[in-house]
C-alpha positions as CSV (number, residue, x, y, z in Angstrom):
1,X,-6.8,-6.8,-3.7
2,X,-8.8,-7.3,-7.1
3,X,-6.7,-8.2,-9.8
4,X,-7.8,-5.6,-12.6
5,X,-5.1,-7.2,-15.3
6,X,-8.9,-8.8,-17.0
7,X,-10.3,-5.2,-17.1
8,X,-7.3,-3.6,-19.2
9,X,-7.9,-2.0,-22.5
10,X,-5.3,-2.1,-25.3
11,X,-4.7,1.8,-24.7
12,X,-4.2,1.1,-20.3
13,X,-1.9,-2.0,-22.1
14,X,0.3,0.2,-24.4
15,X,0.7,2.3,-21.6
16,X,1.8,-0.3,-19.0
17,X,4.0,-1.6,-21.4
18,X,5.5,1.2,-23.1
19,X,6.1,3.6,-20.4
20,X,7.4,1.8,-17.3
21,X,10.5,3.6,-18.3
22,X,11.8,6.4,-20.9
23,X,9.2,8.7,-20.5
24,X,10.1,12.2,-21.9
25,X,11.5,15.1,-19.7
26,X,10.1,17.8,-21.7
27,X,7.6,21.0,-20.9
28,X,4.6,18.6,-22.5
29,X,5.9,15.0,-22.6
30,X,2.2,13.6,-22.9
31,X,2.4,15.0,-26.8
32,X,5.8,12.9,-27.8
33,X,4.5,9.8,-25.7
34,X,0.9,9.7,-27.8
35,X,3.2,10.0,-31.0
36,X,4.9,7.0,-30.0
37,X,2.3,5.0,-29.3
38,X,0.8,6.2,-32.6
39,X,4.0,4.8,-34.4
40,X,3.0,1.5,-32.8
41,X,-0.6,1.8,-33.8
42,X,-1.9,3.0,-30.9
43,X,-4.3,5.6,-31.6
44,X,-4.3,8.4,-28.7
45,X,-3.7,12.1,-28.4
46,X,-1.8,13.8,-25.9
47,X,-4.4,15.0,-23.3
48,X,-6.4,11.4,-23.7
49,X,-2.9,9.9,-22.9
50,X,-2.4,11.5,-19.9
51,X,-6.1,11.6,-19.2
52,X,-6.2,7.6,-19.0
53,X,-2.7,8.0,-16.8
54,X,-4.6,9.7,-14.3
55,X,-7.4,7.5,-14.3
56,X,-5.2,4.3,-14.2
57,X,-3.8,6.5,-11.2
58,X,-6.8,6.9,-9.6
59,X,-7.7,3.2,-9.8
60,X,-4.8,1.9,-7.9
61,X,-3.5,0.1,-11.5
62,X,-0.2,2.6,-11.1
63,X,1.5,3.2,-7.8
64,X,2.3,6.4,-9.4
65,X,3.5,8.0,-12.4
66,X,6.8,9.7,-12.3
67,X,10.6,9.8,-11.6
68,X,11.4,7.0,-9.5
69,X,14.1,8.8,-7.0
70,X,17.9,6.5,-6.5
71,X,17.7,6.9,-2.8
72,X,21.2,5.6,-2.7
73,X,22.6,8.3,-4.6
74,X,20.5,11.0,-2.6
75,X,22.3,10.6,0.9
76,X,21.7,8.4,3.4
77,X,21.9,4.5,3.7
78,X,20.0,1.7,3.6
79,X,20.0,-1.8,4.2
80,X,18.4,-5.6,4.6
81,X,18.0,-6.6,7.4
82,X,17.0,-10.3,8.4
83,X,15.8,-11.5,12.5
84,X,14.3,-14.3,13.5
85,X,11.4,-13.5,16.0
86,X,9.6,-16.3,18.1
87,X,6.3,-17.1,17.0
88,X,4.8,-17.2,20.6
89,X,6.3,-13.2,20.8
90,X,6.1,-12.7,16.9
91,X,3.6,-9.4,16.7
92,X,5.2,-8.5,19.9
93,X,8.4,-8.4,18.1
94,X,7.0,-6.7,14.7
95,X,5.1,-4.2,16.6
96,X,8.6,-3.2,18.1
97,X,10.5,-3.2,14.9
98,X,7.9,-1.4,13.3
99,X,7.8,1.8,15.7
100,X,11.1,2.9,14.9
101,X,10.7,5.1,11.8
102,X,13.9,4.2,10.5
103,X,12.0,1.1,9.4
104,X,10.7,1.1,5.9
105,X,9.5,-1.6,4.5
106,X,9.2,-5.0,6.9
107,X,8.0,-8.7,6.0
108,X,7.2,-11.9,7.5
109,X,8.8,-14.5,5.1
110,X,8.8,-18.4,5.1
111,X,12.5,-19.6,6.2
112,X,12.6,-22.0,9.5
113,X,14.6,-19.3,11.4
114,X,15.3,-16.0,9.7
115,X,11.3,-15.3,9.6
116,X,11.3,-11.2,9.6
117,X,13.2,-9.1,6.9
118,X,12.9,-5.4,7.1
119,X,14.9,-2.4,5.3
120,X,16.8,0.0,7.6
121,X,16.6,3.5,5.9
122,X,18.7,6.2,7.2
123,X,20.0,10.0,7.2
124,X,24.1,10.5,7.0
125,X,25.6,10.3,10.2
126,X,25.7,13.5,12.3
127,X,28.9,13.1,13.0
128,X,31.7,13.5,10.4
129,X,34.0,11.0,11.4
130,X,31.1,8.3,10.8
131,X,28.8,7.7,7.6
132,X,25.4,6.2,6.9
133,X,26.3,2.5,7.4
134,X,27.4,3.5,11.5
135,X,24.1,5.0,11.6
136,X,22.8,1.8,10.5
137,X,24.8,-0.6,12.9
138,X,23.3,2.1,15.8
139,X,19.9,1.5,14.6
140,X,20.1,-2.2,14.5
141,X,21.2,-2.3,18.3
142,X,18.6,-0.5,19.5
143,X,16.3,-2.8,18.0
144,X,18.3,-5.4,19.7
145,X,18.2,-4.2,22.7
146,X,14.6,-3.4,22.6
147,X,13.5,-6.9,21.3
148,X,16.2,-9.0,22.7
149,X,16.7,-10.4,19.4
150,X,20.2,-10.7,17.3
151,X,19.2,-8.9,13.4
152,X,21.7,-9.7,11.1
153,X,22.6,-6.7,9.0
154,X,22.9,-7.8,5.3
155,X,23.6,-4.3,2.9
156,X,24.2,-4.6,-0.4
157,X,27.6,-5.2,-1.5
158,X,27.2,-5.2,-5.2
159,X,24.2,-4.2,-7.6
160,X,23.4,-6.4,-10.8
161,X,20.1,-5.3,-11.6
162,X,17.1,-3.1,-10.2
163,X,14.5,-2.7,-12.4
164,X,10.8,-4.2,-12.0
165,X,8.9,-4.6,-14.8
166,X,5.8,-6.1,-15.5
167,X,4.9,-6.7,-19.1
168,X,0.9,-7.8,-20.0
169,X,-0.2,-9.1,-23.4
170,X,-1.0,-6.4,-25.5
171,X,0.7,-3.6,-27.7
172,X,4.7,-2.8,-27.3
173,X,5.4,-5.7,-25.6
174,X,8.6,-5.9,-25.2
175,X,8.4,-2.2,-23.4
176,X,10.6,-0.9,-26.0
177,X,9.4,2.9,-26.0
178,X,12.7,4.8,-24.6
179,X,12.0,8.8,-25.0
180,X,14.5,9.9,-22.8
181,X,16.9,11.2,-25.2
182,X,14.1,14.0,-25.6
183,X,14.9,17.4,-24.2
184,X,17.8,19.6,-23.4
185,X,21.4,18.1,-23.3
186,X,22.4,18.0,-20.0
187,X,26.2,17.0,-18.2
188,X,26.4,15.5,-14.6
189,X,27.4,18.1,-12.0
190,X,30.2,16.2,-10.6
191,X,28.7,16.7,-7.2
192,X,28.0,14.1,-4.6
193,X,26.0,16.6,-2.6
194,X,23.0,18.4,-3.8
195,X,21.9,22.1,-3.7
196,X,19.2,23.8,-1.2
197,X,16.8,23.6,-4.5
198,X,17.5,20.6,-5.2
199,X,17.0,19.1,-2.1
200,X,13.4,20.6,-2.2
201,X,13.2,19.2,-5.8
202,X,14.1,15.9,-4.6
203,X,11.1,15.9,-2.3
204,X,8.3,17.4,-4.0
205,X,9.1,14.4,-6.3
206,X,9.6,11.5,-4.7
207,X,6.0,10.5,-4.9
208,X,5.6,11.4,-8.6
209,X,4.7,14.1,-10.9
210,X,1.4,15.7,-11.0
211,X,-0.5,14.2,-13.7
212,X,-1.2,17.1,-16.0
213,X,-0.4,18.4,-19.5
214,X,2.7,20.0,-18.0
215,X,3.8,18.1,-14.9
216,X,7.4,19.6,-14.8
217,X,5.8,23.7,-15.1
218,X,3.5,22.5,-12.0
219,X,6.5,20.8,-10.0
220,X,8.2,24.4,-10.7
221,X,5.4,26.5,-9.3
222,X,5.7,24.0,-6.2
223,X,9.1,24.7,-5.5
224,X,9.5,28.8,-6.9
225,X,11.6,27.8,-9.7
226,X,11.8,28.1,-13.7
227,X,10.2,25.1,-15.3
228,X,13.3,24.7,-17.5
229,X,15.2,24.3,-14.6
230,X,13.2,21.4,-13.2
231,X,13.5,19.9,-16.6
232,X,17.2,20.3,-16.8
233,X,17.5,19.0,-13.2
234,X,15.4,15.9,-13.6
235,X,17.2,15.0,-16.6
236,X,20.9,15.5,-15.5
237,X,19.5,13.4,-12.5
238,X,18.7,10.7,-14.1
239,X,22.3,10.7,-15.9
240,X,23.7,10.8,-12.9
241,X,21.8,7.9,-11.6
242,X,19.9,10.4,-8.7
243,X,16.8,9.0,-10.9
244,X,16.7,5.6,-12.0
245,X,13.9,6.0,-14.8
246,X,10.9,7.9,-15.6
247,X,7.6,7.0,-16.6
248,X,4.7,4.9,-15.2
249,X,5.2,2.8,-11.7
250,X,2.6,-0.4,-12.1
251,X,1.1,-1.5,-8.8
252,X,2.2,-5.2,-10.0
253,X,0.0,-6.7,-7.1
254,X,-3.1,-5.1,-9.2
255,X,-1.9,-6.6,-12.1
256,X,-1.7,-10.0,-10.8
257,X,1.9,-10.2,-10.0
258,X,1.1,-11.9,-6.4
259,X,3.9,-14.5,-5.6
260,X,6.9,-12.8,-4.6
261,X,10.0,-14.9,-4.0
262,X,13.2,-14.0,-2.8
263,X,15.8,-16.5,-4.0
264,X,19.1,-16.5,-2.3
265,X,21.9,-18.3,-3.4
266,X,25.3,-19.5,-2.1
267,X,27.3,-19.0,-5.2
268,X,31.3,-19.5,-5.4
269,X,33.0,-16.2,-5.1
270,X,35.0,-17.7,-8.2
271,X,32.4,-17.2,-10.5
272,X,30.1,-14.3,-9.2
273,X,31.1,-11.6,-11.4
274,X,30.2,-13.9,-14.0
275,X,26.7,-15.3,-12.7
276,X,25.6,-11.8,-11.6
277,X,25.1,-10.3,-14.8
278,X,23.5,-13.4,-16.7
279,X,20.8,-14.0,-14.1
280,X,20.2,-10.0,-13.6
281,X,19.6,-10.5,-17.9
282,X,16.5,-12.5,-17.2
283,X,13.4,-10.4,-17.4
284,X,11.0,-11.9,-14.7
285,X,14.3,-10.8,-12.1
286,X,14.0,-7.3,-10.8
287,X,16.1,-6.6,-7.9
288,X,19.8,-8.5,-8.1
289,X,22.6,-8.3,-5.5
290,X,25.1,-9.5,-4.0
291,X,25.2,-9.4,-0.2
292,X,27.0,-10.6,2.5
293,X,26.9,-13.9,4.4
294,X,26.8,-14.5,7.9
295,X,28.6,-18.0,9.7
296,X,26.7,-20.4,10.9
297,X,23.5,-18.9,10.3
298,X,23.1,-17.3,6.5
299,X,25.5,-19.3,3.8
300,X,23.7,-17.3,0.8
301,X,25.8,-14.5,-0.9
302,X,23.3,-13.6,-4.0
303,X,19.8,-12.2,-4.1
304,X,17.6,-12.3,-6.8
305,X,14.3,-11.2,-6.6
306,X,11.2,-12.6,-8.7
307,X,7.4,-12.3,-9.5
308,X,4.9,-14.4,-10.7
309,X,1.1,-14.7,-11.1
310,X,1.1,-17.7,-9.4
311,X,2.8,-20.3,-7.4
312,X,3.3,-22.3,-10.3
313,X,4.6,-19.8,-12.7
314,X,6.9,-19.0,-9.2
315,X,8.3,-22.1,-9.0
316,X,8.8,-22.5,-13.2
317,X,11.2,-19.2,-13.2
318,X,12.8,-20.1,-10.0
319,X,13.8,-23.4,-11.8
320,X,15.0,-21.4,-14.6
321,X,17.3,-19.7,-12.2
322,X,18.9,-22.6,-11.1
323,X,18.9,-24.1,-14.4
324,X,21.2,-20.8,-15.8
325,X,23.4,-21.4,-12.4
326,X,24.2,-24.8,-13.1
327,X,26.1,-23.8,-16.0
328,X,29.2,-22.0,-13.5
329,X,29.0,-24.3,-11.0
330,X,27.0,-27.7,-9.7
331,X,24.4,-26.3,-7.7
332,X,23.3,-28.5,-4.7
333,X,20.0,-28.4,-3.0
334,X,22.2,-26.8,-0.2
335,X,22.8,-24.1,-2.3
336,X,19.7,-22.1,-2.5
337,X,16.4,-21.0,-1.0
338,X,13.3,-19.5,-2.0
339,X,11.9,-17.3,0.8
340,X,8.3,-16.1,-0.1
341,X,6.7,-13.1,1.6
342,X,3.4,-14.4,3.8
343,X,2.8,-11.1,5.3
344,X,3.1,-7.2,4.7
345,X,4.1,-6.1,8.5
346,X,4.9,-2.5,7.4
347,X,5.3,-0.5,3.9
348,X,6.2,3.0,4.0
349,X,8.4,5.8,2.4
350,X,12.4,5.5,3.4
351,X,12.0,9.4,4.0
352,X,14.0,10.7,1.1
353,X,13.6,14.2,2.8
354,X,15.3,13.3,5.6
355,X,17.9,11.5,3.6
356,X,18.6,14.0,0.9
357,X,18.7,17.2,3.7
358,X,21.6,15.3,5.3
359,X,23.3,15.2,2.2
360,X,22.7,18.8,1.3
361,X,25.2,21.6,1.1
């Protein structure tokens, strides 16, 4: 993939930087957003702000502009998933795992045995007495049986940090710009489930707004509902935590962001509560949990994810991980891994529909 990062104006710049969260939920949020990047001497309207949107759209910069939908908190469940397949049967093997729709997301990544991690993305159970998570375990033995390979099921048993952004020299950057306070007041609902409309809300958005002037008016005339509504709703979503931001969704591979390592670390259970938070602090982390370990075969309990532009820049903010870890316990070259991603074997939606009409009432 070209790496457009070079090609960036200051305005595409501002934009990436200011907006990859805290975009406003109002009737015309492209007029607030200019003004704000105004204040920061960025000189743009409203409709050549979200003109260049669409264009950075359009050229594969963004993966898309919009609310970014908190599956978790939709229905469903979800989790990691690591195997190790043989590497005389290995497309065999991801050719299997990949068939099953439940699969989302699936990569080949460097470790001497645990060499395939996928994500397991599933509806609520259709039976009452069981939930999402027996739907999982289900799931993970047919792909068992079919491959005749053990998975070890790793869900996430406590969340730090999820967040991914990707700053670039330029205007705002310290992505400052938070405009979510914009708009109506709004009160969670106190409801786990969600409504017939907004279950269909839920998935005429899951892939982002329409890039317009008005983006929530169009998202109402999709669904047969008052645009005020759909502003409401999106905003007492993301207070809820059904919506974990708003704004602009870079495609970080575009931007240069290549190296992705997954560092996994057996840290004391003595100090975790006090290590999560510090390392989930550190901006080049995105995605921090903790997870479960498996005997004799996994010894790591905590997952932090990082991005670089390359291997060295990798390896320097790896070190800086272990360099904050050494001050809560010694950390032994036993302690930790790095497992980089050498192949994309599948990337695709978790199906939110599916997920959120299971979870509808």
């Amino acid at each position: 993939m070209k790496q457009v990062d070079a090609d960036l104006s200051t305005l595409d710049r501002a934009i990436l930087n200011a907006f990859q969260g805290g975009f406003p939920v109002v009737e015309r949020p492209f007029e607030p957003a200019a003004a704000a990047l105004r204040e920061r001497g960025v000189e743009v309207t409203g409709p050549e702000l979200c003109e260049r949107v669409r264009e950075l759209d359009d050229e594969g910069v963004l993966s898309r502009f919009g609310a970014l939908v908190n599956a978790e908190e939709i229905g469903g469940a979800a989790s990691l998933v690591a195997m190790h397949a043989p590497e005389e049967r290995y497309d065999e093997v991801a050719e299997t795992v990949n068939d099953f729709v439940e699969v989302a997301h699936n990569y080949e990544r460097e470790h001497p045995h645990l060499n395939m991690w996928f994500v397991v993305s599933v509806a609520d159970h259709p039976d009452p007495e069981k939930d999402g998570a027996d739907r999982v375990a289900e799931v993970l033995a047919e792909i068992e049986a079919e491959t005749g390979q053990e998975t070890y099921n790793l869900p996430k048993v406590q969340e730090f940090h999820v967040g991914a952004k990707f700053l670039l020299d330029g205007p705002v950057p310290d992505g400052d710009v938070d405009l979510s306070e914009l708009g109506p007041a709004v009160e969670p609902s106190g409801r786990d489930a969600l409504t017939p409309a907004e279950r269909d809300l839920v998935v005429e958005i899951q892939g982002g707004l329409p890039i317009t002037e008005t983006p929530y008016a169009d998202v109402a005339a999709a669904v047969g509902a008052e645009t005020e509504w759909v502003v409401e709703t999106i905003k007492r979503f993301d207070a809820e935590g059904k919506v974990r931001r708003v704004g602009v969704i870079p495609n970080h591979y575009a931007l240069g962001y290549t190296e992705n390592g997954m560092t996994v670390w057996n840290v004391p259970d003595e100090v975790l509560e006090e290590v999560g938070p510090v390392v989930a602090d550190l901006e080049f982390v995105t995605h921090c949990y903790e997870r479960p370990r498996h005997d004799g075969v996994w010894p790591y309990n905590f997952f932090a994810m990082t991005h670089g532009r390359s291997e060295a820049e990798s390896d320097r903010r790896v070190q800086q991980v272990k360099e904050l870890m050494d001050d809560y316990w010694d950390v032994s070259d036993e302690d930790w891994d790095t497992l980089f991603s050498t192949r994309i074997l599948k990337k695709t939606g978790i199906r939110i529909d599916e997920r959120a009409s299971s979870n509808t009432a």
